[in-house]
C-alpha positions in Angstrom: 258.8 -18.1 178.4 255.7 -17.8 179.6 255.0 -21.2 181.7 258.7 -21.1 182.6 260.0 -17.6 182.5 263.3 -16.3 181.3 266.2 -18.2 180.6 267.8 -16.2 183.2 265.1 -17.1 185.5 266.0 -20.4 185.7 269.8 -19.9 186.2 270.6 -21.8 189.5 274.7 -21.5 189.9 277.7 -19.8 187.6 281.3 -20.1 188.2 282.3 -16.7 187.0 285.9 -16.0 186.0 286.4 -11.8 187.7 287.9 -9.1 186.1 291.2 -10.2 188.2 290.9 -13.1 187.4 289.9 -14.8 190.3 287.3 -17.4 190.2 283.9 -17.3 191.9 281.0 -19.1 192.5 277.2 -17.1 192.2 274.1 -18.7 193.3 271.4 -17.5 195.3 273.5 -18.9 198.7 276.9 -17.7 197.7 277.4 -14.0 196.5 273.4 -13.7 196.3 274.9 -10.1 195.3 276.1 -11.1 192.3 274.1 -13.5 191.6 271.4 -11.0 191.3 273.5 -8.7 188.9 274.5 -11.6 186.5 270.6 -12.4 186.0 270.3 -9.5 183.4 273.5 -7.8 183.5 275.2 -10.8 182.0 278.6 -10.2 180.7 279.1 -6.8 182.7 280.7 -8.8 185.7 282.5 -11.4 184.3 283.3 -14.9 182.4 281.0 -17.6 182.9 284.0 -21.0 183.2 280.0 -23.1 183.9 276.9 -23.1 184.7 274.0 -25.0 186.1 270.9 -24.1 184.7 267.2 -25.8 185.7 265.9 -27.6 183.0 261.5 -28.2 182.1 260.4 -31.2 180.2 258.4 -29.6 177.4 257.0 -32.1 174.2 258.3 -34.4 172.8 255.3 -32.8 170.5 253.7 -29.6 171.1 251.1 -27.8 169.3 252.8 -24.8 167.1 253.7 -23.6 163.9 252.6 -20.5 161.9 249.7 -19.1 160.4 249.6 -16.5 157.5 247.3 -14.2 155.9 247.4 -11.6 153.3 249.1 -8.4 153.8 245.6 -6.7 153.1 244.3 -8.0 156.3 247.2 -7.0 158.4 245.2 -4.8 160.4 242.3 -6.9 161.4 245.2 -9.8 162.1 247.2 -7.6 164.3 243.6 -6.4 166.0 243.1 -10.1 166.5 246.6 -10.8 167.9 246.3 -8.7 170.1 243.1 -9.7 171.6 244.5 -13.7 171.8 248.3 -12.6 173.6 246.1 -10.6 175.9 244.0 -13.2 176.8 246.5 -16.1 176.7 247.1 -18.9 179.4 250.9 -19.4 180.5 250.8 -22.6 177.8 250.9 -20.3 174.9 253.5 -18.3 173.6 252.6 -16.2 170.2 254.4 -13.8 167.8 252.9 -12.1 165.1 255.0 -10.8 162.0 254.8 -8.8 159.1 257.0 -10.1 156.3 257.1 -12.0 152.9 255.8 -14.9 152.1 257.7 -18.3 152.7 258.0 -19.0 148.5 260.7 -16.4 148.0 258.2 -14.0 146.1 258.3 -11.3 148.2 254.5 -11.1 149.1 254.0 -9.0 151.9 252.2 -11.2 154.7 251.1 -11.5 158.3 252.1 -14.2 160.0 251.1 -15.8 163.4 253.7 -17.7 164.8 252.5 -19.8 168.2 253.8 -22.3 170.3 251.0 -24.3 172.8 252.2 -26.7 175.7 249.0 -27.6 177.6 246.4 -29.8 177.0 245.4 -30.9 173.1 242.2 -29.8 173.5 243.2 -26.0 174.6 245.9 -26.3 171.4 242.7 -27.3 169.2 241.1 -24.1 170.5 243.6 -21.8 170.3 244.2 -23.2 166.9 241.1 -22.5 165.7 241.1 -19.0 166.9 244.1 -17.9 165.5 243.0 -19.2 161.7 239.9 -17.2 162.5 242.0 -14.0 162.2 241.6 -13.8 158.7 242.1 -15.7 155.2 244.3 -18.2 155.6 247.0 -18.3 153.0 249.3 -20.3 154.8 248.5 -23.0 157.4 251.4 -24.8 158.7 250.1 -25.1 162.4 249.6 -28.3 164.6 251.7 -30.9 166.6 255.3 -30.4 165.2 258.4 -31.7 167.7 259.0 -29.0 170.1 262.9 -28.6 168.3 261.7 -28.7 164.7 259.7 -25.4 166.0 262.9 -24.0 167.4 263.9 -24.3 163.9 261.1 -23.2 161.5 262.0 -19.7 161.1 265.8 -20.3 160.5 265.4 -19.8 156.7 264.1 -16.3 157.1 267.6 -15.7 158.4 269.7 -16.7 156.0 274.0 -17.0 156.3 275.7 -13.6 154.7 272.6 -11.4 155.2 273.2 -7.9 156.6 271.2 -6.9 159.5 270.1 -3.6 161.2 267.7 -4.1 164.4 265.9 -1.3 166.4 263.5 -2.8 168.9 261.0 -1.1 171.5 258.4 -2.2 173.6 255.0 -1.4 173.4 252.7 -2.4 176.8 249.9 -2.2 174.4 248.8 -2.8 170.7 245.9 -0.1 170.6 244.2 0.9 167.1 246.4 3.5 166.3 249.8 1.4 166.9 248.2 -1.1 164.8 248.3 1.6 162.4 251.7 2.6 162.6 253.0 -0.4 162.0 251.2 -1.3 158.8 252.1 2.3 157.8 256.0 0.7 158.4 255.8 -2.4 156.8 254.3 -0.9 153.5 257.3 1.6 153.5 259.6 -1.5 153.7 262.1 -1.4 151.2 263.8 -4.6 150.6 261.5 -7.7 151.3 263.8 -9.2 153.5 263.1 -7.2 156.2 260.1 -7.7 159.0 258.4 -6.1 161.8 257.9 -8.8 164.7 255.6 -8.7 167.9 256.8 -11.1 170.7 253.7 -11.1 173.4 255.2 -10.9 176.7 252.9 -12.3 179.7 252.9 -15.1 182.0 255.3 -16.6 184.1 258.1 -14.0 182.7 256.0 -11.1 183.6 254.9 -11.8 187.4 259.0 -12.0 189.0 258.7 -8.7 190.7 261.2 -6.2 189.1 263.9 -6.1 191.8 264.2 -9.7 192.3 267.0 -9.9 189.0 268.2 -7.3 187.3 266.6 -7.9 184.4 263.7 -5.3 184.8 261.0 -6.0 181.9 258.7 -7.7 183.7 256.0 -5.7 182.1 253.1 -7.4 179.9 253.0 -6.0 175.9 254.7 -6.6 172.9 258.5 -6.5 172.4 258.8 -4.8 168.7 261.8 -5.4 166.5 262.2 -3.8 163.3 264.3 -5.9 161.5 266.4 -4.3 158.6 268.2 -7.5 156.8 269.5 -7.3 153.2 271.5 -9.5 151.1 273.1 -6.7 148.7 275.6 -4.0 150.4 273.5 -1.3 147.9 270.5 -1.7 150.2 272.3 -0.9 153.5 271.5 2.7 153.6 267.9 3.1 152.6 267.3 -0.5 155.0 268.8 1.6 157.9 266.8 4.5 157.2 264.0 2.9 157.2 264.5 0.6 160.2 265.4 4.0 162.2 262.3 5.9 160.7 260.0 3.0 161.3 261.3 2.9 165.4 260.1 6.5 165.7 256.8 6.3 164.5 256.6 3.6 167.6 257.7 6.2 170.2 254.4 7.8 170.7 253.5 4.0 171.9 256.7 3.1 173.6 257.1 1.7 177.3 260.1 2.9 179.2 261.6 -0.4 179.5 263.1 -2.2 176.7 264.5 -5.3 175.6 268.2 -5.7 176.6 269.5 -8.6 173.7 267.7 -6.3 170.9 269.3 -3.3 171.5 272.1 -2.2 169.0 275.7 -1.0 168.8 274.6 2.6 168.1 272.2 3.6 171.1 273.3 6.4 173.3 275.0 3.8 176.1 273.5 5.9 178.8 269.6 5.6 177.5 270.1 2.1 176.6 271.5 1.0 180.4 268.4 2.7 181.8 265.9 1.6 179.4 267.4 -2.3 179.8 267.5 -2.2 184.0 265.4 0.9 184.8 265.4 1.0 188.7 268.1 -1.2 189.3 270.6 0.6 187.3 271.9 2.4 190.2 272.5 -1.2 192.0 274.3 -3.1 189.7 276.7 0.6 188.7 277.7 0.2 192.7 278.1 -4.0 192.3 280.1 -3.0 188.7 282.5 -1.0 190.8 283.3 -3.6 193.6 284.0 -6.5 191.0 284.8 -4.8 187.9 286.1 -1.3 188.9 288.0 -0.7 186.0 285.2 -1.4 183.3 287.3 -4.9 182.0 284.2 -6.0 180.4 282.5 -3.1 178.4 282.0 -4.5 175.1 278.4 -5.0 175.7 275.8 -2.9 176.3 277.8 -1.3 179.1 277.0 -0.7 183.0 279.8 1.5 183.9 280.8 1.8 187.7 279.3 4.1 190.0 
């Protein structure tokens, strides 16, 4: 994401199936209009029948993995995290999370999770740097295949868990956010549930806002509070505490947010404008010239102007 932005940055064409039922093509020659809407507003205009997408040669091997450290030293970690996603070159993307340990015991952790696709000599360093955080309790970090890294966080998501997700963004991880969501995680009651911290820079975040519709282009730290148990006894008190832990973010909240991470039970309105901001009111009029009748709502909804 950040050498090569969003996936949706690097959509080229999409033959898009219309509400009735006609079939067009949107690229940045033909219906720029929609082309523009479906880059963020997704399935609010439409079926995608294909799709060309432009592809980046990354690895074989890269230079990822994660990093862990003991719950005790969360806050100096997260301090430390913060200071390297700030700092980082377009080659690294990195995610910090607080969780349980790989074993299955239920040790409370923080993990750095990183991915590095320059040079090996700027992986060694940035390597080094992030085992500097702390004491290392877990070091699983260096050249991996760039798919087997797609896949190392799988088993922390396991089939037949139940899941509650509230996510914000926070353009910065200052002392007192850093706070808050130790405060969270220590709160947590079932240890298959996390906090993670996706860095957001680069690439991703210099595509001016009205160029998609997709409208976080800021820099920070895309927060999801991630409420997963395995037994239906734990659902309420898992909710609770994913709800509780999202407002004691607030006070550190940007006004955009993440538009795959937000859930079923926002108020559709404030999740519309928190996902597309300033180009809300563009893409209500483009919803009412190809989908006036709202066909495709099951989503998080952009109803027509």
């Amino acid at each position: 994401m950040p050498k090569y932005g969003m996936a949706l940055d690097n959509l080229i064409s999409v033959d898009l199936v219309l509400a009735d039922g006609s079939v067009v093509k949107a690229s940045a020659d033909s219906n720029p209009d929609l082309f523009w809407a479906l880059r963020g507003g997704g399935g609010n205009f439409g079926v995608a029948a294909s799709f060309e997408f432009r592809l980046h040669s990354v690895g074989p091997v890269v230079f990822g993995g994660i990093v862990a450290f003991p719950f005790r030293e969360a806050r100096q970690v997260l301090r430390g995290f913060r200071d390297l996603a700030e700092n980082a070159s377009d080659d690294l993307m990195i995610v910090a999370g607080l969780t349980t340990a790989p074993d299955g015991s239920g040790t409370p952790i923080v993990a750095i999770v990183s991915c590095h696709i320059g040079s090996p000599e700027d992986a060694e360093i940035v390597g080094r740097q992030i085992r500097s955080l702390g004491t290392v309790a877990v070091d699983a970090l260096g050249p991996i295949p760039y798919v087997d890294l797609n896949g190392m966080l799988d088993a922390g998501f396991p089939s037949g868990a139940f899941n509650y997700w509230k996510s914000t963004f926070l353009p910065r991880l200052d002392d007192d956010a850093v706070e808050a969501l130790v405060i969270a995680y220590e709160r947590c009651p079932v240890p298959t549930s996390s906090i993670l911290l996706e860095g957001f820079h680069g690439s991703a975040s210099r595509v001016p806002v009205e160029s998609t519709s997709f409208a976080l282009r800021d820099t920070g730290f895309n927060t999801l509070v991630l409420g997963q148990w395995m037994d239906k006894a734990s659902a309420d008190r898992t909710t609770a505490w994913a709800r509780a832990s999202f407002d004691a973010l607030e006070p550190f909240a940007g006004k955009r947010r993440y538009a795959n991470y937000l859930g079923a039970d926002e108020d559709a309105g404030a999740a519309a404008l928190a996902a597309y901001g300033q180009n809300l009111a563009r893409l209500r009029q483009l919803k009412t010239r190809y989908d006036p009748n709202n066909i495709f709502h099951h989503n998080l909804n952009i109803p027509p102007a």
